[in-house]
N, C-alpha and C positions, 0 to 999 in steps of 0.2 A: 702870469709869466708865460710865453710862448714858448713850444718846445721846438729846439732848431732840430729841423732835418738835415740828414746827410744828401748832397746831393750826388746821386750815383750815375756814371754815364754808361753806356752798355760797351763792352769792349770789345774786339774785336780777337779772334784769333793770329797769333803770330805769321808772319809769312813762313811757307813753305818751302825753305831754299835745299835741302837737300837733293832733289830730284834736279834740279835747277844746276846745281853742284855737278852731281854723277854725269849730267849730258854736258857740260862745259870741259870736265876731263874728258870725256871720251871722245868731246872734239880736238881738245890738243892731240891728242895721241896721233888721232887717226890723223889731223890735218895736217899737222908740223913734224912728229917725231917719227910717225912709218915713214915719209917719204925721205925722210935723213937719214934712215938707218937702212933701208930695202931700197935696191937701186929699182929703176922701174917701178915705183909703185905711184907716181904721180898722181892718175888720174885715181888711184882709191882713195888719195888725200882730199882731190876736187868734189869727189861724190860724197865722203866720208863729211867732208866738213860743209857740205850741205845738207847732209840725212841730220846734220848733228845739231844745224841752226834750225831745220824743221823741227826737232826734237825740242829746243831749248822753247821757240815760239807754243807750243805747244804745254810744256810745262807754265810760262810764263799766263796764256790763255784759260788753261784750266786746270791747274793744281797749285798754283802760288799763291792762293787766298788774300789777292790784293784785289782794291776795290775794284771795282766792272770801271769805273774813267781811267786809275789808271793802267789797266790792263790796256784797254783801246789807244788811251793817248800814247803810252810809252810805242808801240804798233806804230800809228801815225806819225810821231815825229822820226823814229827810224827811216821810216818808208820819204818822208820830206828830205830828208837830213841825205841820203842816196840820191834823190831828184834832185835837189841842190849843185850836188857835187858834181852830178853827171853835167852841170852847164859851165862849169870849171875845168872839166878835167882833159888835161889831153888829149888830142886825138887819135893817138895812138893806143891809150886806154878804153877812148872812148868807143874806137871800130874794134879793138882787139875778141878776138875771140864768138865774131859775128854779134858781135854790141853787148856781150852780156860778162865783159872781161870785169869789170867795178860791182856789178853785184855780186860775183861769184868769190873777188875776194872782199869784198864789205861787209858781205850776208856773214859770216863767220867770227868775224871783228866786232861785227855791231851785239852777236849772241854773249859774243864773251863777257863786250862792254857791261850786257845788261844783269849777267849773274854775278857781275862783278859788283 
């Protein structure tokens, strides 16, 4: 009579979302709720909610313990998914802000998207 094995497969650690978390609130904050509630504070919303999608890419790159493809892919199709757009999008979007008017609010949108 043969003895069955159990067949084990090596598992992997859970994702990492906390960090992921803490830079996704602290880009609401800073990107939508300082400039609602402080007049003048515009441009620390624009800077804030870019420090904060560099943050979030950064957590997603190397502390999310997701596999190295889709670390890179989820990156790449972001990055497409923007070049896409920009062949869409209005002209006035499109020149605004010396051409960088859709990244500066996508890059922020797209951070949330992905802790979401």
């Amino acid at each position: 009579m043969p003895v069955e094995q159990a067949v084990t497969f090596p598992t992997r650690k859970p994702l990492r979302l906390w960090p992921g978390v803490a830079a996704a609130v602290l880009l609401l904050v800073v990107r939508y709720v300082v400039p609602a509630f402080v007049p003048g504070s515009f441009g620390i919303g624009v800077i804030g909610g870019l420090v904060g999608t560099l943050a979030g890419a950064i957590w997603w790159l190397f502390f999310s313990r997701a596999a190295w493809f889709e670390r890179l892919g989820v990156l790449a199709l972001m990055t497409a998914a923007v070049a896409a757009t920009s062949l869409v999008v209005h002209e006035s979007i499109k020149g605004g802000m010396m051409g960088m008017l859709l990244l500066s609010y996508a890059a922020p949108v797209l951070s949330l998207a992905l802790v979401a």
